[in-house]
Each structure stands twice: as C-alpha cells, then as structure tokens.
C-alpha positions as CSV (number, residue, x, y, z in Angstrom):
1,X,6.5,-44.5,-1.5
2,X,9.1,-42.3,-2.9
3,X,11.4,-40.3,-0.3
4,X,11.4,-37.6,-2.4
5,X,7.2,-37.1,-1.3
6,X,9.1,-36.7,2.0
7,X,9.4,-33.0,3.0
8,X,5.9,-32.3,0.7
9,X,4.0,-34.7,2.8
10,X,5.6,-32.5,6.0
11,X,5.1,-29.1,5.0
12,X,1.6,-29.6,3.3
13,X,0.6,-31.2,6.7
14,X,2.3,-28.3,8.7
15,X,0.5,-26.1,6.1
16,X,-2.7,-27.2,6.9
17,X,-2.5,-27.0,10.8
18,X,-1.3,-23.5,10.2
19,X,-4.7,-22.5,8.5
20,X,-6.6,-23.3,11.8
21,X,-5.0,-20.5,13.2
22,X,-6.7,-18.7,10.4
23,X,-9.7,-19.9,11.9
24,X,-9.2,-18.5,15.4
25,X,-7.0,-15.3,14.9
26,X,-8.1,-11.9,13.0
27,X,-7.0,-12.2,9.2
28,X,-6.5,-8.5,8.6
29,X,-6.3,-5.2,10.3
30,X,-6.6,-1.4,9.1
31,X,-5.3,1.2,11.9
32,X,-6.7,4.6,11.7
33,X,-4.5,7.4,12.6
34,X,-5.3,11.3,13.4
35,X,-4.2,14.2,15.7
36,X,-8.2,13.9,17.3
37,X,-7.1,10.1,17.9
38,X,-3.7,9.9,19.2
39,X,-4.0,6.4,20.2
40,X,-5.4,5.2,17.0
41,X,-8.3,3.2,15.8
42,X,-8.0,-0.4,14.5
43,X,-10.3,-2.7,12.4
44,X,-10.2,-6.1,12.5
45,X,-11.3,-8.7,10.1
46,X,-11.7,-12.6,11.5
47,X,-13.0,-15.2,8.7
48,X,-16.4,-15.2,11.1
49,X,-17.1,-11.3,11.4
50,X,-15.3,-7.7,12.4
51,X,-13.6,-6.5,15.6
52,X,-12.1,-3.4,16.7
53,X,-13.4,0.0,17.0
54,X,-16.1,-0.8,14.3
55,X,-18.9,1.3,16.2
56,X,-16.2,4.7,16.7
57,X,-15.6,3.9,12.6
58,X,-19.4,4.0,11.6
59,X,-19.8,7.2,14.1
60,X,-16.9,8.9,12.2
61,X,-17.9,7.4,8.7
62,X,-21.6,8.6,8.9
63,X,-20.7,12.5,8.8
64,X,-18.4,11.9,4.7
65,X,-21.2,9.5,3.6
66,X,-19.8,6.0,3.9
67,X,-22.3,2.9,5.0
68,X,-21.7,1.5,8.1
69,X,-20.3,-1.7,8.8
70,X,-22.3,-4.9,10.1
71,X,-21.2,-8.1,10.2
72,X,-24.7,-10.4,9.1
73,X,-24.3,-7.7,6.0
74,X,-21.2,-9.7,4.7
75,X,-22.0,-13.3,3.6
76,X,-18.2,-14.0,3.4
77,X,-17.7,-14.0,7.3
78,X,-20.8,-17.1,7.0
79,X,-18.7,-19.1,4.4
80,X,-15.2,-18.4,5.3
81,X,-14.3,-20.6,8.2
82,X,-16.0,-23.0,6.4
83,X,-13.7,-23.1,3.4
84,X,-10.4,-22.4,5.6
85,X,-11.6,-26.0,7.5
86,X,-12.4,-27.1,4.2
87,X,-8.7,-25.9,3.3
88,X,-7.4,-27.6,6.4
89,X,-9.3,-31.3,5.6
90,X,-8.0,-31.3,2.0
91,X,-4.6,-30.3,2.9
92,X,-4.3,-33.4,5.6
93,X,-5.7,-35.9,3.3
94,X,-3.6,-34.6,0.9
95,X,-0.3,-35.4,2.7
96,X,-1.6,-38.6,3.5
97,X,-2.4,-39.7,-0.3
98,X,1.2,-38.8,-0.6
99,X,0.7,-38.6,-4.5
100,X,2.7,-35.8,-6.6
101,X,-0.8,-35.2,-8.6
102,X,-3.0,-34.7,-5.7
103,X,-0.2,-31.9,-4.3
104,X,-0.3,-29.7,-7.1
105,X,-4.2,-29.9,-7.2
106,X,-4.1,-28.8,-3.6
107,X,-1.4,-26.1,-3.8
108,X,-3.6,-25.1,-6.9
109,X,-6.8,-24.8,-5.2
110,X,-5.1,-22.3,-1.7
111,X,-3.2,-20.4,-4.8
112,X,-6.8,-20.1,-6.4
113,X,-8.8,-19.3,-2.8
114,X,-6.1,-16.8,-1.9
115,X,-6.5,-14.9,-5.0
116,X,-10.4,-14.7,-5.2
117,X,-10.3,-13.5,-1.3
118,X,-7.9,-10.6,-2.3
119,X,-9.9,-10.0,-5.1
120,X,-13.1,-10.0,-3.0
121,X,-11.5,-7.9,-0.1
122,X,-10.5,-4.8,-2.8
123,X,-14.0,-5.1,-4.1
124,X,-15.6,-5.0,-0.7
125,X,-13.1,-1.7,-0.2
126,X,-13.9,-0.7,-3.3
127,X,-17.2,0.2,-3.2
128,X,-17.3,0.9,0.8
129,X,-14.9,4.0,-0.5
130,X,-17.0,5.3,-3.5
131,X,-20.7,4.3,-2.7
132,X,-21.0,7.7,-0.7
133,X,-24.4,9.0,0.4
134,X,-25.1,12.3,-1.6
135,X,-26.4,14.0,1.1
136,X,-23.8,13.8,3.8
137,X,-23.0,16.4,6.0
138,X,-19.1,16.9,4.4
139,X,-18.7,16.2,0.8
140,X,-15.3,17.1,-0.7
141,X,-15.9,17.2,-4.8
142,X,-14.1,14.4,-6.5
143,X,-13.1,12.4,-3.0
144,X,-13.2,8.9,-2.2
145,X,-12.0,7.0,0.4
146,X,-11.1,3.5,-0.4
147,X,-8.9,1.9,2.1
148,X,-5.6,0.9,1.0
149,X,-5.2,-3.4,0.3
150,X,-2.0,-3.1,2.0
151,X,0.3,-0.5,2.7
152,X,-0.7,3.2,3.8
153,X,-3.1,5.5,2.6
154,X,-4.0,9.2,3.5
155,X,-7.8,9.9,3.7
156,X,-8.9,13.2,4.7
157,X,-7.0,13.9,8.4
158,X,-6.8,10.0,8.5
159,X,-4.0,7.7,7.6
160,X,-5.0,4.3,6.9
161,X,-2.3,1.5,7.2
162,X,-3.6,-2.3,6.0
163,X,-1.3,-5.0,6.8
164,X,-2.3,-8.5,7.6
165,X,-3.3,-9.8,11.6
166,X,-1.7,-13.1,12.9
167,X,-4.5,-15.3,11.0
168,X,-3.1,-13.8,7.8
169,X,0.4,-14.1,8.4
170,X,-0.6,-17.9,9.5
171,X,-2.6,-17.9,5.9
172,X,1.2,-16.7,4.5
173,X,3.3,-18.6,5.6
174,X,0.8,-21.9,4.6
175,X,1.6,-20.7,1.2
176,X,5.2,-20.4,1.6
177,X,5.4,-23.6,3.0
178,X,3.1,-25.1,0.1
179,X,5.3,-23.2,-2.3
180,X,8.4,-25.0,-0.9
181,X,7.0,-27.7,-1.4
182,X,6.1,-27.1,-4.8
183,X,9.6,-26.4,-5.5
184,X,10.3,-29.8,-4.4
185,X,8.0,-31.9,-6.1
186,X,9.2,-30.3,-9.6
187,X,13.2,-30.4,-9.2
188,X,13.2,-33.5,-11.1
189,X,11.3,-32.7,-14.2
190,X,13.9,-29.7,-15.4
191,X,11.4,-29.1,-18.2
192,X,9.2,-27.9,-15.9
193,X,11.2,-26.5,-13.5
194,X,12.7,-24.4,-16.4
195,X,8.9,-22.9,-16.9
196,X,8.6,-22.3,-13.3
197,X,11.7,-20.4,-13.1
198,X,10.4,-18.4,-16.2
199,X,7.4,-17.8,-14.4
200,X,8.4,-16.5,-11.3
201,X,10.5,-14.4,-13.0
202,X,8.0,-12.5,-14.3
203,X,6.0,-12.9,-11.0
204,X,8.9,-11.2,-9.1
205,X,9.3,-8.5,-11.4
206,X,5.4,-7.7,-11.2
207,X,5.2,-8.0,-7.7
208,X,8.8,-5.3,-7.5
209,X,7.1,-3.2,-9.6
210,X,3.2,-3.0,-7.8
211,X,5.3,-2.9,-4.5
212,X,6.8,0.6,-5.3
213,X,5.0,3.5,-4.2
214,X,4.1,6.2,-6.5
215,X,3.0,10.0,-5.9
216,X,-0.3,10.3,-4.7
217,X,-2.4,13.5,-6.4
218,X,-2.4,16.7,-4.5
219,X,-5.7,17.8,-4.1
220,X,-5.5,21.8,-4.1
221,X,-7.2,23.7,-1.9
222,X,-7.7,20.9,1.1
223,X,-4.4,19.0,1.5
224,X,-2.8,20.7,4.1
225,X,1.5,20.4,4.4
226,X,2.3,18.5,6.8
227,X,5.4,21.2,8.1
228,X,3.8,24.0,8.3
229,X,-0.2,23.4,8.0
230,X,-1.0,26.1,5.1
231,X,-3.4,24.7,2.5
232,X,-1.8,23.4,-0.7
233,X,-2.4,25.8,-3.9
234,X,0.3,26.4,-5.8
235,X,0.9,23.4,-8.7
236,X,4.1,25.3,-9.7
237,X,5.8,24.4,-5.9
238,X,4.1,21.0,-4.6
239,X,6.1,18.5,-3.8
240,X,5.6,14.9,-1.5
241,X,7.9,12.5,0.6
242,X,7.0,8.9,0.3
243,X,8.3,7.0,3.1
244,X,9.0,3.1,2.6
245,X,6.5,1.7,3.5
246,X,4.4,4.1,1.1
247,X,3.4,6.6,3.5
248,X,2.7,9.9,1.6
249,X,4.0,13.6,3.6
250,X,2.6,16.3,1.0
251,X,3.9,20.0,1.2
252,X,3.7,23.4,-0.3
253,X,7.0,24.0,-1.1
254,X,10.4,22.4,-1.0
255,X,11.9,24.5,2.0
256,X,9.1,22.4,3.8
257,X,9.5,19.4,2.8
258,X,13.5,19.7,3.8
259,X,13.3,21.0,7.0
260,X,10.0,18.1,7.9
261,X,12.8,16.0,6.7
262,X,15.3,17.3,8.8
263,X,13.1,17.1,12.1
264,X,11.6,14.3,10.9
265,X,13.8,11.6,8.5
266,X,13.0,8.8,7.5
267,X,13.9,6.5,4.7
268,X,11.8,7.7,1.2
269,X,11.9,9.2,-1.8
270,X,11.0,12.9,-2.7
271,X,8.8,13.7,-5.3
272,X,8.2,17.8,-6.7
273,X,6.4,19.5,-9.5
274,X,8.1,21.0,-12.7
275,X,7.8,24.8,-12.0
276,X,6.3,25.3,-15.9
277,X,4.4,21.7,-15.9
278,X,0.9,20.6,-15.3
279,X,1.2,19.4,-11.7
280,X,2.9,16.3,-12.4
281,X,5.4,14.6,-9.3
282,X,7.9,13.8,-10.7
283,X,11.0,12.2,-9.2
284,X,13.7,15.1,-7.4
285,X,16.3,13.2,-8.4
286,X,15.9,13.7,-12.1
287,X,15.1,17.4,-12.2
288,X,17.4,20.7,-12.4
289,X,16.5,23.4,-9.5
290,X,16.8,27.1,-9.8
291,X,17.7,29.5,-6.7
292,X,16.8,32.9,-8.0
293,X,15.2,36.0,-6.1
294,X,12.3,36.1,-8.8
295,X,11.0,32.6,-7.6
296,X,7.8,33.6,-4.8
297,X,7.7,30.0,-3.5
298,X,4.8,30.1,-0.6
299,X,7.0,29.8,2.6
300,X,8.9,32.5,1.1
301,X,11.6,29.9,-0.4
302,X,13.3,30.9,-4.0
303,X,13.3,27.5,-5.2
304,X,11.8,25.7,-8.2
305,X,12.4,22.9,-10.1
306,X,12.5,22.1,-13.7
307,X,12.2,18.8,-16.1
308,X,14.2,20.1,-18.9
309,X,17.2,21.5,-18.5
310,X,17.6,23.5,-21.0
311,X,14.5,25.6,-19.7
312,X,16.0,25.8,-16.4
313,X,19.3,27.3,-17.7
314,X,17.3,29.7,-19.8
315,X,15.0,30.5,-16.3
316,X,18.6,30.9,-14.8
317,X,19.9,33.1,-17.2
318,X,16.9,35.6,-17.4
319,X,16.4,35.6,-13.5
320,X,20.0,36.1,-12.4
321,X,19.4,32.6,-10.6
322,X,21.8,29.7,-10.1
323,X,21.4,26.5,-10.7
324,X,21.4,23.5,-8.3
325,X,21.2,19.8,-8.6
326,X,19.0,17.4,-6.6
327,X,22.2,16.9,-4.0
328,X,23.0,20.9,-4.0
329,X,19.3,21.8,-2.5
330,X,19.9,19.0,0.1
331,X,23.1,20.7,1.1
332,X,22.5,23.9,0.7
333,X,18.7,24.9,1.4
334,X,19.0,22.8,5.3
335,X,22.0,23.5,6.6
C-alpha cells in the first residue's frame, strides 16, 4: 500500500461519517422576514420531509396562489436518506479499497449527486414560485415568487434568505474534505494536475462572478422605499442598495437611499437610474450627478444622475446646475 493513499483513505472515511449527519440534521432552511412577523418564519428541509412553520407558510401562501406544501407530495424526501446512506457505504468501502481509481469514482459520483440535488431543489422552487393559481385572492400582474437558491430575495413584504442548515454544511464540508483529497491523489501526475489547475480556474471565476449580486427590477407602482414608504414611480429617480450578502433596499430617490444609509449602514453597493434612460440600475459609481433647482426628485431632492457625461454637462449648463461625482453626493447631500 502506498503512503501517499494515506490522508485520502482518512478524509474519504471522515467524509463519509460526516454525511450521516446529513441524515439526522435539516439540509436547508429559508427564513421569512416581515414587519407582521417580527420574529420570523423558518422552513426546514431534512433529506426525509419538511419542518418549520410549514402550516403558517401554506396559510400565508394560499391568499397569492402558491400550492401548499406536503411532505408525501415530494418523492425526493422517500429516496434521499437512502442515497446519502448509500453515499456513506460507498465512501467507507472506498477508503478501505484504498485504490487511487476507486477514489476518483467516488469523489465523482458526491460531485455528480450534489449537482443533480441543486439542480432538483431550484426546479422544485421553480415552479412552487410561478405555478400560481389564477384565481387567488391577490394577483400582482407579472409577479412570481421563487425562493432564492441561496442568498436573499424580496418577495412582496417578505424577505426570503436560503442558506444551508447543519446537515448541509455537514454535506459541504464532505466535499471539501473529498476535494482535499482529490488534490492529493493527483500531485504526482503534473499533467493532470496542470488540467485541474486550469479547471478550477475557470470554476473560481464562474463561481466570483454568479456570487455577485446584481440589481433587482423595480416594479413601479407596488415596491415601496424602504426610507420613507411612498410607492416607487418615477424610473427617472430609482435607485437600490445591495447589501453583501445580496439583500436588495429599493427607494424612490437618492436623498432616501443616503440618509437609510446613514441610519442604517451597512456594507453594499449602490445602484441608481440614468435620469434620461430606460430604467436601467446602473452602478453609482460610474455615473455623473447633477444638483440643479429644475430636478423635482420625489422627496423633494434636486438630484439626478446621468450615464454620459457629456449629457450631464449639457443638463448642467441649461439648468444652472452643478455637477457632482459619486463621492461629492456622499459628502455633500448627508451631511
């Protein structure tokens, strides 16, 4: 036996026993937020079946359309454990082979079981967010409400933040373990390793790039802003703080979203609409802002923004206005 099948017989061992966990503990969990819930709501999901508040979710979801949520309607909770124990058998023989190709078959198979399940979970949210009943009692034109895969998502007066439970951070850090053990197996073969390293390459720069949150669309005439509560209508004024963790703060003009900010900070990224675009958030940073008296934001702000510069200069110009970088408004409209 080679010592190098050393630390991969270990950590595929300690891999598997971390998957019973998976077993026993809740994989997943979506809290529900809203001022007529101030302690929350939560939804679990176990590889057997769903826990939480799942009755107070049905209630609410009944009134926008959504079907409700049962348990024997799901034949993933009757296979699951099954395939985890499966997972957990496979990976214990596997370290007791001790053979280089039987580890990469089993690192290939959780790699390929992982996938399919996060493929299976966004379908499953999928259509439990668009397959609304037609005739339920509120109906907002154009509206889903598909729970976010991970991360936060705003649904109506709910926020919806997915992150794993402690079964799917067990599930995790199996695969980190298997990974490390991948990386093992394959320092000495450089030709491979130089494809791997190729390969996660472009992994990590796909995975940077999904992670980054985006601008959510404003949906005139029901968002509210979260400063000062006035329905959103204006396209030439919108703007929206995204918060780190992707939490989206949408409001009607930017003297609202400055002083929310100033009450209120945490780490994000603003995001405002071009005063002669289409509605488009686009990032503050890279726009040109003009402070003239001619500007009738709604909070009774004399600020806009503007893409091109040249057309803000001109705005300037014919307005009497002056004209302000992304840094000046942060200094100079909150003071």
């Amino acid at each position: 036996m080679k010592n190098s099948h050393k630390w991969p017989r270990i950590l595929v061992a300690l891999a598997a026993l971390l998957l019973i966990g998976a077993i026993f503990f809740p994989l997943w969990q979506i809290q529900l937020s809203a001022p007529q819930y101030p302690e929350g709501l939560m939804l679990t999901i176990h590889a057997n079946g769903l826990g939480g508040n799942v009755d107070v979710v049905n209630g609410l979801n009944h009134y926008i359309g959504m079907n409700t949520l049962h348990t024997e309607d799901f034949i993933e909770f009757k296979i699951l454990p099954y395939i985890i124990g499966t997972l957990v058998i496979l990976g214990l023989i596997t370290a007791l082979v001790n053979r280089k190709s039987i580890y990469y078959g089993y690192i290939a198979l959780f790699l390929l079981v992982a996938i399919v399940s996060m493929i299976d979970f966004y379908r499953w949210e999928y259509n439990y967010g668009h397959d609304l009943d037609p005739n339920a009692a509120i109906q907002v034109p154009g509206m889903s409400y598909q729970p976010p895969l991970i991360g936060y998502k705003q649904l109506l007066n709910f926020g919806a933040y997915s992150i794993p439970d402690i079964g799917g951070w067990l599930f995790i850090a199996s695969g980190v373990l298997l990974v490390a053990a991948f990386i093992i197996l394959i320092r000495a073969n450089k030709i491979l390793k130089k494809k791997v390293r190729v390969v996660s390459a472009i992994c990590l720069l796909f995975a940077v790039h999904g992670c980054t949150a985006k601008p959510q669309p404003v949906k005139y005439g029901s968002d509210a802003c979260n400063f000062c509560k006035m329905t959103i209508m204006d396209k030439k004024f919108a703007c929206e703080w995204i918060t780190g963790k992707g939490k989206v703060f949408r409001f009607d003009d930017l003297h609202c979203l400055l002083s929310y900010n100033k009450a209120n900070y945490t780490e994000g990224k603003a995001y405002v609409n071009d005063y002669t675009g289409n509605g488009e958030l686009l990032p503050a940073n890279d726009l040109f802002y003009i402070n003239a008296a001619a500007i009738k934001a709604p909070m009774g702000g004399n600020l806009a923004a503007f893409s091109n510069q040249i057309e803000a200069a001109n705005f300037s110009r014919d307005n009497q206005g002056k004209l302000l970088s992304w840094t000046d408004v942060k200094n100079t409209l909150i003071k």
